[in-house]
C-alpha positions in Angstrom: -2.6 -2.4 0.3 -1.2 -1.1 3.1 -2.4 -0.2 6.3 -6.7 -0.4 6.6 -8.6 1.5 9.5 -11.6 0.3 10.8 -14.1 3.3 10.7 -16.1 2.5 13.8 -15.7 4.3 17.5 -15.2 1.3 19.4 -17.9 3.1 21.9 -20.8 3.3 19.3 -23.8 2.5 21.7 -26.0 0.9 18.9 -23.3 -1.7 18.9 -23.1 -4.3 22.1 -20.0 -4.5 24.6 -18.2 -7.7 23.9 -15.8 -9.0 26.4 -12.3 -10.5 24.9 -12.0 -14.3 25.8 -8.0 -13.1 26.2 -9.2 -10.9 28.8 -7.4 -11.6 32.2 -4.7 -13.5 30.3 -0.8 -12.7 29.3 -0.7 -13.8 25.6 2.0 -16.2 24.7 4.4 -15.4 21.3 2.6 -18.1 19.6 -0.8 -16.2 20.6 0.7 -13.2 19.3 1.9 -14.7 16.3 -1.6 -16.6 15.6 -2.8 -12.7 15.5 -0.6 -11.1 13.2 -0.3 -14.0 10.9 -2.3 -12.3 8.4 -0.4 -9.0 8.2 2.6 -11.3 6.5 -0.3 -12.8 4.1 -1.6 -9.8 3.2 1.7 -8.3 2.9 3.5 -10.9 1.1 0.6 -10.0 -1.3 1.5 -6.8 -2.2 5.1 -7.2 -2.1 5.5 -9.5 -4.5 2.1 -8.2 -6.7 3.0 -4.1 -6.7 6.6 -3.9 -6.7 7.6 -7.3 -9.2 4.4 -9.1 -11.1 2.1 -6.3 -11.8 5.0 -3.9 -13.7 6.4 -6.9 -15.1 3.2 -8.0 -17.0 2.5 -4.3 -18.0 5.5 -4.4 -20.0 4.8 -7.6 -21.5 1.2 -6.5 -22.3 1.6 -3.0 -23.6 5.2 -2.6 -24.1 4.4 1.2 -25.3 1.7 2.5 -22.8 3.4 0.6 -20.4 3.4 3.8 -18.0 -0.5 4.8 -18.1 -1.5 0.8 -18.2 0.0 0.4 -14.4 -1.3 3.6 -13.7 -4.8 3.0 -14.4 -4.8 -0.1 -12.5 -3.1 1.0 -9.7 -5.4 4.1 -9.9 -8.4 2.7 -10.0 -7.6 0.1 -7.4 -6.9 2.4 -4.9 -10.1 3.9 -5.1 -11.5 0.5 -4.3 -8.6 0.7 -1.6 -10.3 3.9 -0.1 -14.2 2.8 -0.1 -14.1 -0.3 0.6 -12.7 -0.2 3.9 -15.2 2.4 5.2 -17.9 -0.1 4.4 -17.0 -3.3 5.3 -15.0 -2.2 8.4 -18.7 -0.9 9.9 -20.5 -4.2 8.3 -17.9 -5.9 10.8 -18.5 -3.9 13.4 -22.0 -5.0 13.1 -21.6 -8.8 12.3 -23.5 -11.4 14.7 -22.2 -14.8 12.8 -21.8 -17.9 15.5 -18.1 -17.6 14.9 -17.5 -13.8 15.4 -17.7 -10.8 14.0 -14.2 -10.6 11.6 -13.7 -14.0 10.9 -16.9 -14.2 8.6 -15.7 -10.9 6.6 -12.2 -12.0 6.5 -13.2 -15.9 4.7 -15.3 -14.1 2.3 -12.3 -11.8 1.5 -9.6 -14.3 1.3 -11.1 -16.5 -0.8 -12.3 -13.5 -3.2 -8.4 -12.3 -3.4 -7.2 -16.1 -4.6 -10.1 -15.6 -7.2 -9.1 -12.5 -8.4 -5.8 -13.8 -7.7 -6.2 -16.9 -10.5 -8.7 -14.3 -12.7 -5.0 -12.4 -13.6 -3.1 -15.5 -14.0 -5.8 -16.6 -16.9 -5.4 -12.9 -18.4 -1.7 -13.2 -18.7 -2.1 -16.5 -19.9 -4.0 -15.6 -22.8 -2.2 -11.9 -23.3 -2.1 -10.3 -27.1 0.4 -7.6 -26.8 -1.0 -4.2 -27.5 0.6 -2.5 -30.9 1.4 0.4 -31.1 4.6 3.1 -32.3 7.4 5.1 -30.2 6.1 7.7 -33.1 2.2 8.1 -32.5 1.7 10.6 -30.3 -1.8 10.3 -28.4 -3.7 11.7 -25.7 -4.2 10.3 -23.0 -7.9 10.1 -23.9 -6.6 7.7 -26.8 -4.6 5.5 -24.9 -7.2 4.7 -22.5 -9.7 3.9 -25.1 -6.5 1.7 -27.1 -6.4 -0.7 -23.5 -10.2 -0.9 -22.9 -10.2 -1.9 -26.3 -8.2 -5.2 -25.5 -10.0 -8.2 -24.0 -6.8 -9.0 -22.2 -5.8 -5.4 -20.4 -10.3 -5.4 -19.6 -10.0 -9.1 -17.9 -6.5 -8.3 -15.9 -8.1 -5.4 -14.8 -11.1 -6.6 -13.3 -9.5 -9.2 -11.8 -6.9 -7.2 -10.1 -9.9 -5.0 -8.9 -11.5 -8.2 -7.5 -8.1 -9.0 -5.5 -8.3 -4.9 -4.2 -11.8 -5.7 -3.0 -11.3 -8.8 -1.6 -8.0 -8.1 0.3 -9.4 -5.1 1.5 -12.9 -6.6 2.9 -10.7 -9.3 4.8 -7.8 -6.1 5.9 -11.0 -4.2 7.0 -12.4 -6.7 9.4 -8.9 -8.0 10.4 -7.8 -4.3 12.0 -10.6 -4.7 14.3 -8.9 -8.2 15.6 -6.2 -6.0 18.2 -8.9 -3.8 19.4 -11.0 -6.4 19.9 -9.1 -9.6 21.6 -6.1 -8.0 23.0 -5.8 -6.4 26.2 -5.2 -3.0 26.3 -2.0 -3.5 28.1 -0.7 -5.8 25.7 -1.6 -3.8 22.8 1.8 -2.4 21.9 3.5 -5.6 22.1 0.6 -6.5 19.3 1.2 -3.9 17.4 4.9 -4.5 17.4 4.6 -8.0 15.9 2.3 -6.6 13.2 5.1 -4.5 12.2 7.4 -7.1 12.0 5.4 -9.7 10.1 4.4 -6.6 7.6 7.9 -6.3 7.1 8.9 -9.7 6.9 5.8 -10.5 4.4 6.4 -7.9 2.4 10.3 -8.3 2.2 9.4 -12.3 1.3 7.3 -11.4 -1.2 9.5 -9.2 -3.0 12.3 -11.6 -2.8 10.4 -15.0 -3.2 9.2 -13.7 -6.8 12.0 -11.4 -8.0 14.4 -13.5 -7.3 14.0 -17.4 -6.6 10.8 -17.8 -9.1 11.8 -14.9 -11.8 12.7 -17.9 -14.1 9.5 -19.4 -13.4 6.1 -19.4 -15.2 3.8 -16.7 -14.3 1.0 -19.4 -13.3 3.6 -20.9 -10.9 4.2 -17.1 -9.5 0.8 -16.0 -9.2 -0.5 -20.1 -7.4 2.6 -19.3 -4.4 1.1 -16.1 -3.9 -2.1 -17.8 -3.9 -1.1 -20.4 -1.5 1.2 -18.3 0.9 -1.9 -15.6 1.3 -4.6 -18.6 2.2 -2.2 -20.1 4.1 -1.1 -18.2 6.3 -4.2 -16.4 6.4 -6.0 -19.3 7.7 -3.4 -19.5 10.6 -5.2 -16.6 12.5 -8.9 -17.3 11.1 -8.4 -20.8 12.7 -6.2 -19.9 15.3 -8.2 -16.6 17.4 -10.9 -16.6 19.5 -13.6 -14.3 19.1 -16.7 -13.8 21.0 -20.0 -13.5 19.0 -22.0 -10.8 19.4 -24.8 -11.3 21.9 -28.1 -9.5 19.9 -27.4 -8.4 16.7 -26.9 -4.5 16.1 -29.5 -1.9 14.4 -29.0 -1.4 10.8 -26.4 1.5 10.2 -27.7 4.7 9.2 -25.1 5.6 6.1 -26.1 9.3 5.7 -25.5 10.1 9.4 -22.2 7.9 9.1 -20.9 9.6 5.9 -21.7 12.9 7.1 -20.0 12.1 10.6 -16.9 11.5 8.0 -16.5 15.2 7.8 -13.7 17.1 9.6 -13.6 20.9 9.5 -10.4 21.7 9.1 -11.5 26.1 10.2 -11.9 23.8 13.8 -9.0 21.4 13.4 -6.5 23.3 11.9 -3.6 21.0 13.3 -5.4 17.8 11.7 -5.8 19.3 8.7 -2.2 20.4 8.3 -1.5 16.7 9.0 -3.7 15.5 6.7 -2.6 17.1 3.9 1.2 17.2 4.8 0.9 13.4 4.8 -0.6 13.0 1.4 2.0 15.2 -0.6 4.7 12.8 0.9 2.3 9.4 -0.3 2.0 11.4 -3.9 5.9 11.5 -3.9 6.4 8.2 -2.6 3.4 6.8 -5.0 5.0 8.2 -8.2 8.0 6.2 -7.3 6.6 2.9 -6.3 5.3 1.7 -9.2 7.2 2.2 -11.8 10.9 1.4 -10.0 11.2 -2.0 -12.4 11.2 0.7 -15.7 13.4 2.9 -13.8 15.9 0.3 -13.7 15.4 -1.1 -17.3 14.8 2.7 -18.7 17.6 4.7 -17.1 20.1 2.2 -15.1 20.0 -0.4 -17.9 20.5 -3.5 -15.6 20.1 -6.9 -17.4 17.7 -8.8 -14.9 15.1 -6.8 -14.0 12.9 -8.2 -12.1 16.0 -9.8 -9.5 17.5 -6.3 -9.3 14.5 -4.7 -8.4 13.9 -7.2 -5.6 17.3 -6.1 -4.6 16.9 -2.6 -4.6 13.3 -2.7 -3.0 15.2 -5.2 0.2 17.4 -3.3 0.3 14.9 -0.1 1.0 12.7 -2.1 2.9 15.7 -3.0 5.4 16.9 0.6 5.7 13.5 1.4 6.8 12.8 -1.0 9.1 16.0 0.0 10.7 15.2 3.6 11.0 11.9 3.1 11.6 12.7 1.5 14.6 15.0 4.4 15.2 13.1 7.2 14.4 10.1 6.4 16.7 12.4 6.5 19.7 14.0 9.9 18.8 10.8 11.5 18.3 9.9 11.0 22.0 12.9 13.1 23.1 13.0 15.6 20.2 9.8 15.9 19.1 7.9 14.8 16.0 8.2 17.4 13.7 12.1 17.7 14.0 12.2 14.1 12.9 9.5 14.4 9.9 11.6 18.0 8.6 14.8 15.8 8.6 13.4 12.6 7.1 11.5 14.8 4.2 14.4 16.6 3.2 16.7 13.0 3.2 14.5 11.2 1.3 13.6 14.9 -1.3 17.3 14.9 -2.1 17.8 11.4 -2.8 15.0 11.7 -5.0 17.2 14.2 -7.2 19.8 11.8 -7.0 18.1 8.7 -8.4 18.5 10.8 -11.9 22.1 11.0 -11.9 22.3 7.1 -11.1 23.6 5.2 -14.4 24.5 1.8 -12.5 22.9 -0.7 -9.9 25.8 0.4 -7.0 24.5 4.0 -7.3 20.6 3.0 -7.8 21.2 0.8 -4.6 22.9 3.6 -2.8 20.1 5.8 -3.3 17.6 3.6 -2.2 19.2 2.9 0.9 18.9 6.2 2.0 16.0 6.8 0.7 14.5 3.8 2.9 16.5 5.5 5.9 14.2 8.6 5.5 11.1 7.1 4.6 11.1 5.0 7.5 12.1 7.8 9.7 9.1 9.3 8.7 6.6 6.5 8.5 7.6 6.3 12.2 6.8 9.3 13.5 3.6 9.2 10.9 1.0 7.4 12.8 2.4 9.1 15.8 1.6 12.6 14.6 -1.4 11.7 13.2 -2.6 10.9 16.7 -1.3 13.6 18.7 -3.8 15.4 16.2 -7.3 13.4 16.6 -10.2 16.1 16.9 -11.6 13.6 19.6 -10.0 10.5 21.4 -13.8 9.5 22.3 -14.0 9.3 18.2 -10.6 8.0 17.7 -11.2 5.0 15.3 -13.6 7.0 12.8 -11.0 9.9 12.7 -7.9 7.9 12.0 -10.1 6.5 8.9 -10.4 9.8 7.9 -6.9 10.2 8.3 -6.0 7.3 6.4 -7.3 8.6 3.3 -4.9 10.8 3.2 -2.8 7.7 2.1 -4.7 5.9 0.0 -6.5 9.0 -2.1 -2.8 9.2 -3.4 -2.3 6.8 -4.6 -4.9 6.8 -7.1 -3.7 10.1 -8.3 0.4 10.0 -8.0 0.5 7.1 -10.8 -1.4 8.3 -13.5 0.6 12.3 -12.6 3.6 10.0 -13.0 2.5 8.6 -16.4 1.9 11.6 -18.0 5.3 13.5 -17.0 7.2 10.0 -18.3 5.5 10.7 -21.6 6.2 14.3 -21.7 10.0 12.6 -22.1 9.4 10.6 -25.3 10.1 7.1 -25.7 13.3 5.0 -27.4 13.1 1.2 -28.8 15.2 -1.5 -29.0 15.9 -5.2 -30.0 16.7 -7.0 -26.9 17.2 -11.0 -27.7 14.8 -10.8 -30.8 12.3 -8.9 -28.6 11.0 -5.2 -29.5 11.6 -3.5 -26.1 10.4 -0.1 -25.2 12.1 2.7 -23.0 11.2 5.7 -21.2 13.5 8.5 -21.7 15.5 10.1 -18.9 13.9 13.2 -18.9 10.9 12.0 -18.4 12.1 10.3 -15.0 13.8 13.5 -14.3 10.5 15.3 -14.3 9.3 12.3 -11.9 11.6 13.2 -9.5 11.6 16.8 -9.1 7.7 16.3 -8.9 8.9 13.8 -5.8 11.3 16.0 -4.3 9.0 18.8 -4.6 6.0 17.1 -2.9 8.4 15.5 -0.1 9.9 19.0 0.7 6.5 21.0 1.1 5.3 18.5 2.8 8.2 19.3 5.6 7.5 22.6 4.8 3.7 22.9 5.7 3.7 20.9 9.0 5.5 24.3 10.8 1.8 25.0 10.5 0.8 22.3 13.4 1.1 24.2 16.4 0.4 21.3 19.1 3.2 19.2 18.4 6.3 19.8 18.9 
């Protein structure tokens, strides 16, 4: 999912110096682009996977726990999401294979995500819906036991956990590629076609499935995904250099590693305040995500789905990208925290707004703004988060620590979000001879003020960080 840190200080003695065989060089575009190629693969992934497939088979699986069913896989997931990186990022690290250290971790994770990949194709291929009434009410205890209880929600499960794993064992030795191959003076330039191929990908993969294939059979849907991530993929597994490593590293010591993990935030009060100011805007922004496709059916009533979510999430994505572009430049002249307090309150309000939205025009309005804050702040985000570092001599290990602060989230936001759009009730339908199941408004409503609540303290607590401006 998003964004992976490789855990390791990049001056670990236990672990050889290697020299970059781009060292001494100016790297071309197509260099560049050979590099970043699998940030658009991995991206592309999630795009199309998160914000069209996954919901869509939810609601076709179990039309009425439709909301805790994407939770608890998206929950779950993203504990895989927060573990595995911290492991296979130091495995990396440590890797002596002839043909260099990432490439070996990110073959065995590729090829794992098209297996897990094909694993939820064959689940929603042989899918029994899940009964069940608008009129039971159950705990949440029972509606966890009602989906382990079906072969078909157990199989899509494990293999969406296997495409977490894998994506994330490949994302985990891939973030080490720009630290290791590219020059330190050509780093940003790196960096900045990473950000533009994570857009791109992610902004393809939306679009490619919502709206070109939303006709199409599910197999077709989930095989381009398939192919576009291998793909493209392979253009920077074949297409870098690396240098092996020379004598192959000491075994790691995992209690000294996982207690190294440990911040104390009575010493680092400014990283701490960072920390946790950053994950109350990923729980607001992670109780959105997933379940934007129901919005839209639930409250907006649109007719096609799937397309007008791939609209609204474009449309979100572009906004973003715009003033994410922005909002970096204006933090350099009026600081970071200005920028983050403006963004937070943008994007809080236009959460309140999304509930009085009853038509597509408004729904896209409001998610054009709301992409304007969010990537205002996503901007300034890894910015602040390394004015903050504890340690630049321990900069890698830290920002891992940092970036849990993302994906712990998300594994929490979803099901919160489930629970508050069942505190609504539920309304059914007959939609072209199909029983169809809604989520009632004031359950979203609850959603949103939940948001809005999160995105505002979250402004709110960073006046706490003293050493940024």
């Amino acid at each position: 999912m998003p964004e992976i840190i490789d855990p390791i200080q990049e001056d670990d003695l236990s672990i050889p110096a290697v020299k970059s065989p781009y060292e001494g060089t100016i790297l071309s575009v197509g260099q560049h682009l050979k590099i970043s190629a699998y940030w658009f693969a991995t991206n592309f992934l999630w795009g199309a996977l998160l914000a069209i497939m996954l919901p869509a088979e939810i609601k076709r699986l179990a039309p009425y726990y439709k909301a805790p069913a994407l939770s608890m896989l998206t929950g779950l997931s993203a504990i895989v999401a927060l573990v595995v990186p911290l492991v296979a990022g130091a495995l990396s690290d440590r890797c002596a294979s002839p043909i260099g250290r990432r490439r070996p971790y990110m073959i065995f994770g590729v090829i794992l995500n098209v297996i897990g990949l094909l694993g939820m194709a064959i689940a929603i291929h042989v899918a029994h819906p899940i009964a069940g009434s608008i009129h039971e009410k159950k705990s949440g205890l029972e509606v966890i036991g009602i989906l382990c209880s079906n072969p078909s929600f157990l199989l899509l499960l494990a293999a969406f956990m296997i495409v977490q794993f894998g994506n994330n064992v490949a994302s985990a030795a891939y973030s080490g590629i720009i630290p290791d191959l590219v020059p330190s003076d050509q780093r940003g330039r790196a960096s900045g076609y990473m950000a533009m191929l994570s857009q791109v990908g992610t902004l393809l993969g939306v679009l490619g499935v919502a709206m070109a294939l939303h006709d199409q059979p599910e197999t077709l849907k989930y095989a381009l995904v398939a192919i576009v991530l291998a793909a493209v993929a392979l253009i920077t597994i074949l297409g870098i250099k690396e240098t092996p490593l020379a004598v192959k590293p000491p075994k790691i010591e995992w209690s000294h590693y996982i207690q190294s993990l440990w911040i104390d935030p009575r010493q680092y009060p400014d990283f701490a305040w960072v920390w946790i100011t950053r994950a109350l805007v990923m729980i607001g922004f992670y109780a959105i995500q997933p379940f934007v496709n129901y919005y839209l059916d639930d409250v907006v009533h649109v007719k096609d789905v799937e397309a007008n979510a791939g609209k609204l999430i474009g449309l979100l994505l572009l906004a973003s990208s715009f003033s994410g572009l922005a909002g970096g430049y204006i933090s350099d002249r009026i600081g970071r925290k200005k920028v983050v307090y403006i963004a937070n309150v943008l994007i809080a309000i236009t959460s309140l707004g999304f509930i009085w939205c009853r038509n597509l025009e408004q729904a896209l309005i409001a998610g054009f703004i709301f992409g304007l804050g969010f990537g205002a702040y996503v901007s300034v985000d890894w910015a602040l988060g390394t004015d903050v570092l504890p340690s630049k001599k321990d900069a890698a290990k830290e920002m891992a620590v940092w970036h849990i602060s993302m994906t712990l989230p998300q594994s929490l936001a979803a099901p919160l979000a489930a629970m508050l759009l069942g505190m609504g009730g539920m309304t059914e339908e007959v939609r072209n001879g199909d029983l169809v199941t809604h989520y009632g408004i004031q359950g979203y409503t609850y959603v949103f003020i939940m948001c809005a609540f999160c995105f505002g303290l979250g402004a709110f607590l960073l006046k706490n960080v003293r050493s940024v401006k």
